[in-house]
Residue frames as a rotation matrix with the C-alpha (Angstrom) as fourth column:
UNK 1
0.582 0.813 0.000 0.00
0.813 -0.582 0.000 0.00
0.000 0.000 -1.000 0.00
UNK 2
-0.436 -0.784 0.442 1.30
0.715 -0.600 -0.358 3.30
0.546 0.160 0.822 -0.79
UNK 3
0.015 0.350 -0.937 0.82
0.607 -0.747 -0.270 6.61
-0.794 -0.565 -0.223 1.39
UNK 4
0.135 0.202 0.970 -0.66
0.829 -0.560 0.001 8.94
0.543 0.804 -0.243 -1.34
UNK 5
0.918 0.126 -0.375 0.37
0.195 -0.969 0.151 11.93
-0.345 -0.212 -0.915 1.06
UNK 6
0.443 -0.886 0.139 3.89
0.020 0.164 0.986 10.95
-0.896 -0.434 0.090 0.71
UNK 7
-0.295 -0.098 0.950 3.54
0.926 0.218 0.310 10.85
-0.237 0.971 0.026 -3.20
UNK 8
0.598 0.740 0.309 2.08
0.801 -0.545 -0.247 14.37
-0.014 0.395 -0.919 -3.35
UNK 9
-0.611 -0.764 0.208 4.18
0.791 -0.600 0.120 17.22
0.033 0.237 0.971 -4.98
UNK 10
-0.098 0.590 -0.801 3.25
0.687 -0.543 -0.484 20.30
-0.720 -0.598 -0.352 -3.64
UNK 11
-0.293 -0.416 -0.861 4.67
-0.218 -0.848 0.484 22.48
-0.931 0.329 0.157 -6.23
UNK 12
-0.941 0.308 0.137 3.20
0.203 0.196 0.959 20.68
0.269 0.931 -0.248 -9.22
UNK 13
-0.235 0.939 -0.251 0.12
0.933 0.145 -0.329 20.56
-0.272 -0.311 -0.911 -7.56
UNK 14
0.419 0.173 -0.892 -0.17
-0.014 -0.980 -0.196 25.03
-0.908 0.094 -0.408 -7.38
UNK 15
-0.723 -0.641 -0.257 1.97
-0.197 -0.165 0.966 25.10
-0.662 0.749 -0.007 -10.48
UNK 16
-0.915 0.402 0.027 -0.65
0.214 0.429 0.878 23.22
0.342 0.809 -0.478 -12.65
UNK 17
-0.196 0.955 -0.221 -3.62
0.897 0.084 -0.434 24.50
-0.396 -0.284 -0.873 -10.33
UNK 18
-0.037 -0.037 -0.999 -2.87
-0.312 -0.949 0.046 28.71
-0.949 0.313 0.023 -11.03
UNK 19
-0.886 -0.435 -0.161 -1.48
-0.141 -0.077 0.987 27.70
-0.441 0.897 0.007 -14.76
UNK 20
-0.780 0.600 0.175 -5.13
0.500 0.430 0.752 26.43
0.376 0.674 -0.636 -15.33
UNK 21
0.501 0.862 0.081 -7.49
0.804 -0.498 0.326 28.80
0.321 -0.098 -0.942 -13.26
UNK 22
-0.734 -0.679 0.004 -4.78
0.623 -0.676 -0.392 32.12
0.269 -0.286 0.920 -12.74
UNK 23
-0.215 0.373 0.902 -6.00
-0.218 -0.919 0.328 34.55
0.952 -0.126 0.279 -10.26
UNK 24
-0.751 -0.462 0.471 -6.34
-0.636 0.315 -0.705 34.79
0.177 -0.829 -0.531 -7.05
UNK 25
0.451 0.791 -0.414 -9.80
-0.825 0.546 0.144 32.29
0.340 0.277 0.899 -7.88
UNK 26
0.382 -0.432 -0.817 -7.13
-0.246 0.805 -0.540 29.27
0.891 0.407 0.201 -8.18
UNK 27
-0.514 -0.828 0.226 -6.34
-0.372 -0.022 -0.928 29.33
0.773 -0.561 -0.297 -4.57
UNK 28
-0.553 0.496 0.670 -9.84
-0.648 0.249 -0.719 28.03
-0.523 -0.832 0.184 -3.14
UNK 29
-0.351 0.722 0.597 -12.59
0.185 0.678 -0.711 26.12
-0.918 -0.139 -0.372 -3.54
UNK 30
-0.894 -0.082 0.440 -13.06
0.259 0.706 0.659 26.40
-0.365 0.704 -0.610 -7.17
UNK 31
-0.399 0.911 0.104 -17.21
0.763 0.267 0.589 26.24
0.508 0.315 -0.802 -7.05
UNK 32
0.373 0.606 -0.703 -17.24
0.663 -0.704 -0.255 29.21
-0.649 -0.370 -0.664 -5.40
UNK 33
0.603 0.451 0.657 -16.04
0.777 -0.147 -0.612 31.31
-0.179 0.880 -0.440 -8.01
UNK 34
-0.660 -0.357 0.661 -13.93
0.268 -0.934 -0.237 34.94
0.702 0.021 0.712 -9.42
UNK 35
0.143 0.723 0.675 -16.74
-0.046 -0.677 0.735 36.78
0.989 -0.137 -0.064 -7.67
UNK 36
0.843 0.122 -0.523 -16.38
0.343 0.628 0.699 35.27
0.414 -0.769 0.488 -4.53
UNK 37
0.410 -0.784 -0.466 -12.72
0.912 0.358 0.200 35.46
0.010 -0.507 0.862 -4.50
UNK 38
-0.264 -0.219 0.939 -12.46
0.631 -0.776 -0.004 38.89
0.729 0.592 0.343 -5.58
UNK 39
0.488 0.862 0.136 -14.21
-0.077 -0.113 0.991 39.84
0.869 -0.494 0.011 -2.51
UNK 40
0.937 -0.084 -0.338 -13.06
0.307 0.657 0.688 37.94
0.164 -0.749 0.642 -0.24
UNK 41
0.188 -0.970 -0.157 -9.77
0.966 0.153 0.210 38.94
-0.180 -0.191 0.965 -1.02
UNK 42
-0.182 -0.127 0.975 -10.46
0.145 -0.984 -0.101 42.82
0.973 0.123 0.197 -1.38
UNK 43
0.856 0.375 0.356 -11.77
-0.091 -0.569 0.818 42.82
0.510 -0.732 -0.452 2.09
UNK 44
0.837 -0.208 -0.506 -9.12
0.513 -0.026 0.858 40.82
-0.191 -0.978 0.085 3.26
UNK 45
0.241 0.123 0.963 -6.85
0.846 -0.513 -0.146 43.38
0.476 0.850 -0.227 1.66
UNK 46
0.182 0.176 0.968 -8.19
-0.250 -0.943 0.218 46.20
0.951 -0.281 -0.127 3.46
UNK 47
0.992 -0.101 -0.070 -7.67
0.094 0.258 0.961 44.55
-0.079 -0.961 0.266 7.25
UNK 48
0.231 -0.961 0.155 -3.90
0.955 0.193 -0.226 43.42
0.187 0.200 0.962 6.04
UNK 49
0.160 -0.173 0.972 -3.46
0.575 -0.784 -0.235 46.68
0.802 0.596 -0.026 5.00
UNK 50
0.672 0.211 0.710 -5.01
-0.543 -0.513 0.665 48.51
0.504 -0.832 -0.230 8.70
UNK 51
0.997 0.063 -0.044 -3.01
-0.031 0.853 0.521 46.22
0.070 -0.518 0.853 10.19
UNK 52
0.182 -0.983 0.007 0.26
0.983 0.182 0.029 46.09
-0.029 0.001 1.000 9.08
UNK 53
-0.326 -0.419 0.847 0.30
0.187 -0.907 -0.377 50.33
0.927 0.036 0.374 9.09
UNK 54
0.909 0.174 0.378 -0.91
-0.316 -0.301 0.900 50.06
0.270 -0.938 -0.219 13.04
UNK 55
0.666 -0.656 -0.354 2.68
0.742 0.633 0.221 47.94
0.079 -0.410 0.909 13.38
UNK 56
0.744 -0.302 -0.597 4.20
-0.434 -0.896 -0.088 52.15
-0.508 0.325 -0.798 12.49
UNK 57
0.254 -0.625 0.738 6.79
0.790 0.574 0.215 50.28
-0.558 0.529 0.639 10.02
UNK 58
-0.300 -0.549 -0.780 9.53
-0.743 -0.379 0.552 52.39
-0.598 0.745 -0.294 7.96
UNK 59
0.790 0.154 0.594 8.55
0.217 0.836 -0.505 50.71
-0.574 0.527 0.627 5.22
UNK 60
0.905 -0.384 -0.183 11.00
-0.313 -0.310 -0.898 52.48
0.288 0.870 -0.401 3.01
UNK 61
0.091 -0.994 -0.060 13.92
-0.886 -0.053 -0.460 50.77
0.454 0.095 -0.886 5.11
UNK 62
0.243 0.239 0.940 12.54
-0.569 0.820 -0.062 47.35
-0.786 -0.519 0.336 5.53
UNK 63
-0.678 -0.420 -0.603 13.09
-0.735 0.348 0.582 44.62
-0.035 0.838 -0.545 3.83
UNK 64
0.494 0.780 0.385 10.30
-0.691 0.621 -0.370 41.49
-0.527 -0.083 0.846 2.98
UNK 65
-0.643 -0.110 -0.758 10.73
-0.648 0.606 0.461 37.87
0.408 0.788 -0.461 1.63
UNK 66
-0.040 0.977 0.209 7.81
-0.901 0.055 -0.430 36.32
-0.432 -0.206 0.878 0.83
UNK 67
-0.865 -0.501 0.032 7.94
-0.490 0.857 0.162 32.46
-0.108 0.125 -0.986 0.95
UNK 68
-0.553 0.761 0.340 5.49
0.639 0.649 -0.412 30.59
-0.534 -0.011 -0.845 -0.91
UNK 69
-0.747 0.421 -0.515 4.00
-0.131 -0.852 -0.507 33.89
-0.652 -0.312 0.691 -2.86
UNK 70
-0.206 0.940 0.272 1.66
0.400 0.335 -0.853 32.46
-0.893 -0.067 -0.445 -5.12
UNK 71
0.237 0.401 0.885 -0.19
0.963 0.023 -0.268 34.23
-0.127 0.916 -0.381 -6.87
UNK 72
-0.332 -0.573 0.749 1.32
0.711 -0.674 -0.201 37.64
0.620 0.466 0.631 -6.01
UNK 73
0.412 0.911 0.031 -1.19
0.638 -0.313 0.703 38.92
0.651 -0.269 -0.710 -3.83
UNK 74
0.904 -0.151 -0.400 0.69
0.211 -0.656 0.724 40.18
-0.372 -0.739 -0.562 -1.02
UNK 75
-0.379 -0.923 0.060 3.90
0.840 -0.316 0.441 41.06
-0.389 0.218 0.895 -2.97
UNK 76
-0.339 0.278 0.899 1.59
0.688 -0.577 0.439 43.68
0.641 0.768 0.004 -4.50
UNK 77
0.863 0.503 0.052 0.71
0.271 -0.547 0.792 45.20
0.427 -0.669 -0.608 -1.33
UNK 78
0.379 -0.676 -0.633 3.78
0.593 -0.348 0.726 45.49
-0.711 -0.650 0.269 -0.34
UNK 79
-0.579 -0.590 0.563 5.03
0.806 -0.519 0.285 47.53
0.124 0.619 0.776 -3.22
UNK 80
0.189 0.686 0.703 2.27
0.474 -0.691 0.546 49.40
0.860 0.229 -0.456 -2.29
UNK 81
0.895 0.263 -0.362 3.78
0.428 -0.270 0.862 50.40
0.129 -0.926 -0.354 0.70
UNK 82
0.782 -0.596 0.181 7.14
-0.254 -0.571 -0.781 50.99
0.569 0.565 -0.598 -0.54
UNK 83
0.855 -0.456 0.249 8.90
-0.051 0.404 0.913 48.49
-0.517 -0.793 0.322 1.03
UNK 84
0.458 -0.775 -0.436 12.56
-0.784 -0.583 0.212 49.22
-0.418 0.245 -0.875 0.64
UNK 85
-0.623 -0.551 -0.555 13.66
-0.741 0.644 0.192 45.53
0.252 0.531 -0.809 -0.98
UNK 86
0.569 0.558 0.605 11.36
-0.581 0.793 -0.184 42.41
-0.582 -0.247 0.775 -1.63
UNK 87
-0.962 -0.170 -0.213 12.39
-0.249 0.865 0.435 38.38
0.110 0.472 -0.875 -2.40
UNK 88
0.223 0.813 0.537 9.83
-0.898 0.386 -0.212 36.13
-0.380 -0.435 0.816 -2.89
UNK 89
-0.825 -0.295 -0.481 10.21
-0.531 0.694 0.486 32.11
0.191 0.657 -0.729 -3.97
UNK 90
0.267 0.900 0.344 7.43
-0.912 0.121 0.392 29.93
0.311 -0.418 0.853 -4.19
């Protein structure tokens, strides 16, 4: 008997899931939809956002690396803050 967790490639798995539904859609449940995820991710968005400017961050002399980034989502917020140097790997 084989352990089918032990056979499972994470990175092909997101690689071939985004490559076939890109956006930030491709990261849930599918059957709920763009609409949904659009949402869902604008609100959460706006919290992230309140959130990480209550922490009073220089952004402009921070650095980020973002491990695992996906589809991009939060590397785009952070350029929006003007963080002073980003990595990301997925």
């Amino acid at each position: 008997m084989t352990n089918s967790l032990a056979e499972f490639n994470a990175r092909n798995y997101w690689e071939t899931r985004l490559s076939e539904n890109l956006g930030l859609h491709g990261t849930g449940w599918l059957k709920l939809g763009r609409h949904y995820y659009n949402w869902m991710y604008k609100i959460r968005r706006k919290v992230l956002l309140r959130k990480i400017k209550s922490l009073c961050i220089d952004f402009n002399n921070s650095d980020v690396m973002d491990v695992g980034c996906g589809t991009g989502f939060y590397i785009d917020m952070w350029k929006e803050l003007g963080i002073k140097s980003m990595g990301g790997m997925t």
